[in-house]
Backbone as XML, in Angstrom:
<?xml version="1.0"?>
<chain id="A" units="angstrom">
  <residue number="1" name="UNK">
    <atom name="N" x="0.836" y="-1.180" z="0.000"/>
    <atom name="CA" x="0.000" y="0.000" z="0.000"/>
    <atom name="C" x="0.878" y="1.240" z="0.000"/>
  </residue>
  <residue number="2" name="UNK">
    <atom name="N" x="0.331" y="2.239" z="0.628"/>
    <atom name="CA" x="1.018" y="3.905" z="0.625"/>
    <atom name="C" x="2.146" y="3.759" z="1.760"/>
  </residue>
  <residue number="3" name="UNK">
    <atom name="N" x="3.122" y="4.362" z="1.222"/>
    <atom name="CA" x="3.777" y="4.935" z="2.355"/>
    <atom name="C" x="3.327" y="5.592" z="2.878"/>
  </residue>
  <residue number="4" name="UNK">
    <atom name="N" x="2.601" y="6.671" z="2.801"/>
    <atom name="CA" x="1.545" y="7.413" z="3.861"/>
    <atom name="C" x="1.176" y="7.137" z="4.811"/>
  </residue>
  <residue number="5" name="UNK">
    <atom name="N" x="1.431" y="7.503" z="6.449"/>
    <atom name="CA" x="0.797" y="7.392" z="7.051"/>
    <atom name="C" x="-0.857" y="7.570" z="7.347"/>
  </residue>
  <residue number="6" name="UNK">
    <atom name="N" x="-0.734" y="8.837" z="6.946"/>
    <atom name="CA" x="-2.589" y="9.409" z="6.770"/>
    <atom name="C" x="-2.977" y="9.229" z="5.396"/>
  </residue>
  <residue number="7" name="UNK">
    <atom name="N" x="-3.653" y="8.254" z="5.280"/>
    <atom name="CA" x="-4.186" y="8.105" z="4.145"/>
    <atom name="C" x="-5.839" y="8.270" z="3.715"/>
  </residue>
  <residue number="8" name="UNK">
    <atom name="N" x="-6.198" y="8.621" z="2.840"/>
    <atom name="CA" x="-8.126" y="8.870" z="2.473"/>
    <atom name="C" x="-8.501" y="7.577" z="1.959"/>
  </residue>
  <residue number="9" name="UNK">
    <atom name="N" x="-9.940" y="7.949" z="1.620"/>
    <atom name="CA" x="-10.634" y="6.314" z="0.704"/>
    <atom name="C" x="-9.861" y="6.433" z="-0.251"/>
  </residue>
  <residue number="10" name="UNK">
    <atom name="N" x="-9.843" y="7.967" z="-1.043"/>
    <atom name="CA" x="-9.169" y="8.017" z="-2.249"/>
    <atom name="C" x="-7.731" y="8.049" z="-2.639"/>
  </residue>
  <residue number="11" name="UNK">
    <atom name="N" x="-7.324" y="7.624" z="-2.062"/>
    <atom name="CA" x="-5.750" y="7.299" z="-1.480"/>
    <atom name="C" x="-5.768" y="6.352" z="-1.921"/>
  </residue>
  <residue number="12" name="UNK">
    <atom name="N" x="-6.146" y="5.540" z="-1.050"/>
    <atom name="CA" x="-6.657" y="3.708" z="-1.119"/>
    <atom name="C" x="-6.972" y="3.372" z="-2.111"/>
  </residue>
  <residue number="13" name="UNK">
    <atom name="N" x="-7.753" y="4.087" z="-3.228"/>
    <atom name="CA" x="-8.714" y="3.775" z="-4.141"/>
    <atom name="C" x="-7.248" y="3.583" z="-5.324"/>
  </residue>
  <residue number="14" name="UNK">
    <atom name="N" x="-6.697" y="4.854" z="-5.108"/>
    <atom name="CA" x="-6.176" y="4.995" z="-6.264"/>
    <atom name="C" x="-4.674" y="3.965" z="-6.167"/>
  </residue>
  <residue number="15" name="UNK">
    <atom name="N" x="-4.346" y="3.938" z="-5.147"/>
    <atom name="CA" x="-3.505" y="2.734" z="-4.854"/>
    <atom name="C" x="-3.605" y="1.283" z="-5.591"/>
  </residue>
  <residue number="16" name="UNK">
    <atom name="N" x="-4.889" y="1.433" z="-5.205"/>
    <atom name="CA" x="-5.542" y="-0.252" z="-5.678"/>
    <atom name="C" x="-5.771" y="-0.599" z="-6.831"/>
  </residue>
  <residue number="17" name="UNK">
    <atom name="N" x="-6.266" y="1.119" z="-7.650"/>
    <atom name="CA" x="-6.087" y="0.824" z="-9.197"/>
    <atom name="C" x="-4.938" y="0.155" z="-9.706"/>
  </residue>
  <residue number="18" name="UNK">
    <atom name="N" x="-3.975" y="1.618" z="-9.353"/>
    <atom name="CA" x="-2.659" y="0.971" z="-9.913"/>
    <atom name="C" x="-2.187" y="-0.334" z="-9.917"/>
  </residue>
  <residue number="19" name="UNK">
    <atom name="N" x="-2.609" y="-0.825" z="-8.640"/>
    <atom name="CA" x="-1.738" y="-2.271" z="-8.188"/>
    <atom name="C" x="-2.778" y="-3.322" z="-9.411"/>
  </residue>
  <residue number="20" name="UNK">
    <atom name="N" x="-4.227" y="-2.967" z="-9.117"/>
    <atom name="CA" x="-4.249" y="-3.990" z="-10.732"/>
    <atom name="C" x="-4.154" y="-3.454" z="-11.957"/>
  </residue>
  <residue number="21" name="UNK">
    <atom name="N" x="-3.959" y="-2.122" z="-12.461"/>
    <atom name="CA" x="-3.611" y="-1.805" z="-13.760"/>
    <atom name="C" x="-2.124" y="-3.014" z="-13.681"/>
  </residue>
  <residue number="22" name="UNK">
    <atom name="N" x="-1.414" y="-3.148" z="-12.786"/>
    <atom name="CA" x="0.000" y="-3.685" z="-13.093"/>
    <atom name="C" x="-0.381" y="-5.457" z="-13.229"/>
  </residue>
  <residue number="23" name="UNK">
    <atom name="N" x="-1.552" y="-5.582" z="-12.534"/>
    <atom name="CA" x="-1.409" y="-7.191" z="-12.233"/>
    <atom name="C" x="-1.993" y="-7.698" z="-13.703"/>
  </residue>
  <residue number="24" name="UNK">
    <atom name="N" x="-2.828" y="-6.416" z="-14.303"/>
    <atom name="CA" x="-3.503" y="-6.621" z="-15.388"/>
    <atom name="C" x="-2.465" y="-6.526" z="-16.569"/>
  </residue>
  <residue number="25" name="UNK">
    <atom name="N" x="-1.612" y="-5.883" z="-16.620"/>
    <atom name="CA" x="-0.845" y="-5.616" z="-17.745"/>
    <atom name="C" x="0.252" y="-6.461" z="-17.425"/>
  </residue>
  <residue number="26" name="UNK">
    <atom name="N" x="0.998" y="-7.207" z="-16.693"/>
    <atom name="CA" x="1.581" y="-8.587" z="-16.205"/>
    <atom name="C" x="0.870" y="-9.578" z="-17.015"/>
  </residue>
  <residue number="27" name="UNK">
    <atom name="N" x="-0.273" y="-9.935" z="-16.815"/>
    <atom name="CA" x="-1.298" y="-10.856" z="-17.110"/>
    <atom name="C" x="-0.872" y="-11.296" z="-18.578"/>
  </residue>
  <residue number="28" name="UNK">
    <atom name="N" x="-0.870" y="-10.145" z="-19.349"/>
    <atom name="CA" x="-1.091" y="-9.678" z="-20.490"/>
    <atom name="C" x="0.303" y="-9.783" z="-20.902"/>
  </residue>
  <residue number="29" name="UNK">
    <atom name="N" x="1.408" y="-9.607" z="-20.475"/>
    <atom name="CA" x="2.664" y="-9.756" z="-21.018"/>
    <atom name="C" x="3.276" y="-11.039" z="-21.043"/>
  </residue>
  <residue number="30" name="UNK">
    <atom name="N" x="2.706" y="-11.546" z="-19.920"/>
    <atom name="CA" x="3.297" y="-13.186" z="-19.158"/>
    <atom name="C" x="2.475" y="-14.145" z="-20.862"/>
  </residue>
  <residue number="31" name="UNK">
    <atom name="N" x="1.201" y="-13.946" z="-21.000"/>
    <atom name="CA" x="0.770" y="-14.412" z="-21.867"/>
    <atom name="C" x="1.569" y="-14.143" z="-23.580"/>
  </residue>
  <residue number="32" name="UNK">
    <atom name="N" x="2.165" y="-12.906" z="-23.608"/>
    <atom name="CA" x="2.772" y="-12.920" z="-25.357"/>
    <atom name="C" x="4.074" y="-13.219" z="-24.816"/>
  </residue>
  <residue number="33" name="UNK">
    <atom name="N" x="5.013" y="-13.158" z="-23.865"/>
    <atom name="CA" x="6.107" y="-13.532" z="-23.666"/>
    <atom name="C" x="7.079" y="-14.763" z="-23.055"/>
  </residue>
  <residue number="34" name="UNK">
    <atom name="N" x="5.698" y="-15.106" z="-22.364"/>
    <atom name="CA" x="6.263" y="-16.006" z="-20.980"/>
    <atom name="C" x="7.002" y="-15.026" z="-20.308"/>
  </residue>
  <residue number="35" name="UNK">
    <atom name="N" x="6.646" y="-15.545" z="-18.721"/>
    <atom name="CA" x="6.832" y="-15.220" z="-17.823"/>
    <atom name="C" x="8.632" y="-15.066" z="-17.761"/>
  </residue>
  <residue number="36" name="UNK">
    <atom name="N" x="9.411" y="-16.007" z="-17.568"/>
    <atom name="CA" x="10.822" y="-15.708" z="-17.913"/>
    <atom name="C" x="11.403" y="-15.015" z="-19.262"/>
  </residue>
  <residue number="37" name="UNK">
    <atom name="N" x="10.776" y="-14.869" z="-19.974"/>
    <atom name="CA" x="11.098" y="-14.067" z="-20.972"/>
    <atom name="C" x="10.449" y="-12.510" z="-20.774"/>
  </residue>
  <residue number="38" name="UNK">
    <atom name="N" x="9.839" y="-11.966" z="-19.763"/>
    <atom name="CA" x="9.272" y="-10.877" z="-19.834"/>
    <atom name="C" x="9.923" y="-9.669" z="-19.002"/>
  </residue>
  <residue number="39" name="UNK">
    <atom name="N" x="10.223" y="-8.864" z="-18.961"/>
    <atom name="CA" x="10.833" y="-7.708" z="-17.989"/>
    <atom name="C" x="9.761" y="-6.989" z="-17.231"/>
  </residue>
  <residue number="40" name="UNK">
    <atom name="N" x="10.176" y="-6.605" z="-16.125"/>
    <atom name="CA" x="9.315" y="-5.753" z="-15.539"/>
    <atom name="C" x="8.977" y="-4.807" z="-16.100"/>
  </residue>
  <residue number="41" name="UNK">
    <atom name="N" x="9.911" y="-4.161" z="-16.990"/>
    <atom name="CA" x="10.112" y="-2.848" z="-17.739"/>
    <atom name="C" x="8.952" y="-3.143" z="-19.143"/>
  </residue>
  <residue number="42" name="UNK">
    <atom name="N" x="8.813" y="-4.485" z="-19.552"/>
    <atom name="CA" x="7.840" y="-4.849" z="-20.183"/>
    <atom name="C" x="5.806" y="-4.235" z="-19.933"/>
  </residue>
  <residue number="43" name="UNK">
    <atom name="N" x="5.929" y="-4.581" z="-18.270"/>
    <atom name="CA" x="4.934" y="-4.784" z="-17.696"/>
    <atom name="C" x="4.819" y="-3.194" z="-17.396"/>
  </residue>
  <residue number="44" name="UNK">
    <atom name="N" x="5.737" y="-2.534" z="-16.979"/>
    <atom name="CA" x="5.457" y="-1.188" z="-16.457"/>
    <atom name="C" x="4.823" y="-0.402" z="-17.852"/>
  </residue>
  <residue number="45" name="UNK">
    <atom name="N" x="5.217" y="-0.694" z="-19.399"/>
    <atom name="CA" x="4.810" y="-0.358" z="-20.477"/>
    <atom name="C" x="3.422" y="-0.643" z="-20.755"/>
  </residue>
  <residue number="46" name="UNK">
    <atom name="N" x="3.174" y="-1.823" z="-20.272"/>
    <atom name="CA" x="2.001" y="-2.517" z="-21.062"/>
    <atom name="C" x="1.003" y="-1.521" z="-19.833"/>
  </residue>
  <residue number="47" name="UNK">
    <atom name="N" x="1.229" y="-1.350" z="-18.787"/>
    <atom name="CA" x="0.589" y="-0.042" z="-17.624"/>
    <atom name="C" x="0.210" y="1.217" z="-17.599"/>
  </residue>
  <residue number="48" name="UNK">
    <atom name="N" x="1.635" y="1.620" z="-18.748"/>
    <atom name="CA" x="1.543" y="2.989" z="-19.263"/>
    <atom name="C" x="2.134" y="3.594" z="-17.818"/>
  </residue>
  <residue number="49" name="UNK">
    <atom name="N" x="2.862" y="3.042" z="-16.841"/>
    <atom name="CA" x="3.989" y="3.960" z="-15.915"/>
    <atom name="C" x="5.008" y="3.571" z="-16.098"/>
  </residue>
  <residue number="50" name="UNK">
    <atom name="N" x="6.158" y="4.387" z="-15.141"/>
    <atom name="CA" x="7.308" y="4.091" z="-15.424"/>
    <atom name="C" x="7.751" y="3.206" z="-14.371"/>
  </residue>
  <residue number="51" name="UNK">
    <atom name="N" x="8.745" y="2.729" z="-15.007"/>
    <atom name="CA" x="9.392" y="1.118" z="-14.632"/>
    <atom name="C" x="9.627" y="1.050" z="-13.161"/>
  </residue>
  <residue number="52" name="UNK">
    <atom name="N" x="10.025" y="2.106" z="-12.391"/>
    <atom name="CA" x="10.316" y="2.357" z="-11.018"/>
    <atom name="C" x="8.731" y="2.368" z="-10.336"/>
  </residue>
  <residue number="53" name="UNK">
    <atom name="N" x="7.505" y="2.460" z="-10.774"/>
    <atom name="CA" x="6.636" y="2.410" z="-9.983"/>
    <atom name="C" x="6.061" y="1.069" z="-9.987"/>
  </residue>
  <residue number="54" name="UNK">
    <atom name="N" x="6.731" y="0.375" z="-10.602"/>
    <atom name="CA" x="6.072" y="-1.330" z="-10.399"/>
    <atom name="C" x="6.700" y="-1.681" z="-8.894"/>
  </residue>
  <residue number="55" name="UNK">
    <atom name="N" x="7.757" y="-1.201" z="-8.435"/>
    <atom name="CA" x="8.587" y="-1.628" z="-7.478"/>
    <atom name="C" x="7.908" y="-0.996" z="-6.131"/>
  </residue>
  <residue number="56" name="UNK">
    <atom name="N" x="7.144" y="0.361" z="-6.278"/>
    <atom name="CA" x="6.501" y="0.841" z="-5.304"/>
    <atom name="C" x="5.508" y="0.184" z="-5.229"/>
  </residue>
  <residue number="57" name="UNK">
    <atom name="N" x="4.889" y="-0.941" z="-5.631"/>
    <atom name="CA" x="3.796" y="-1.975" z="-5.626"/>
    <atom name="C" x="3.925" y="-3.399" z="-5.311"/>
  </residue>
  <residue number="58" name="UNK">
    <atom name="N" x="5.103" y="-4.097" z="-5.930"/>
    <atom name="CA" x="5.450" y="-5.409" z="-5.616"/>
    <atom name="C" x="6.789" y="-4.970" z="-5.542"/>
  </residue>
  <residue number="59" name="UNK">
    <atom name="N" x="7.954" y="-6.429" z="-4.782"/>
    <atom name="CA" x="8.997" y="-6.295" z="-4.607"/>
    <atom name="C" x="10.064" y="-6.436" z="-5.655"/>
  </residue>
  <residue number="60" name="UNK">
    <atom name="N" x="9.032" y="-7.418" z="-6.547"/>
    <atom name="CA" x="9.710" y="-8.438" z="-7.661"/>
    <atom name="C" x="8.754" y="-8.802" z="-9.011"/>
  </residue>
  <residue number="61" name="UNK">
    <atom name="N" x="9.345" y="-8.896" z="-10.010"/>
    <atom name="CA" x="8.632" y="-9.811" z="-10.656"/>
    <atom name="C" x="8.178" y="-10.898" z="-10.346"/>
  </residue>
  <residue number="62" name="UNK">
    <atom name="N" x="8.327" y="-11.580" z="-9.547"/>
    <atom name="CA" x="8.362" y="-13.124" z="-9.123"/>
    <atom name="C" x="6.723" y="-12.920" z="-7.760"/>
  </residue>
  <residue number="63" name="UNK">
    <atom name="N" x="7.325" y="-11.133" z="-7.467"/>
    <atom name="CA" x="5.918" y="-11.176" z="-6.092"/>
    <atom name="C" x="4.635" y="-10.531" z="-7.258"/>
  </residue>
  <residue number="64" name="UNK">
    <atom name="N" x="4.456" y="-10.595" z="-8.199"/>
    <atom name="CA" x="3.699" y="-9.990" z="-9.069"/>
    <atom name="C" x="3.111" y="-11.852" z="-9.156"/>
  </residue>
</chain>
């Protein structure tokens, strides 16, 4: 979730998007690439963010 301590619904909300815009666009890459063939940097594209905010969400490709 947020580093934020004080956080809103819409905090939360928008948190949660992101985290499945990424699980969704993973989904979607794992499927044309395979999973070992795919980069995070793949997945952060197929998201439309940049590659450093997949990491503010999961630890790893592997925790995705």
């Amino acid at each position: 979730m947020s580093r934020s301590t004080r956080t809103n619904g819409a905090t939360r909300l928008v948190v949660l998007d992101k985290r499945e815009a990424i699980l969704n666009a993973a989904v979607s890459v794992f499927a044309q690439k395979g999973f070992f063939n795919s980069k995070v940097a793949d997945i952060a594209g197929e998201a439309g963010i940049a590659d450093g905010t997949v990491y503010l969400y999961f630890k790893s490709k592997d925790e995705i």
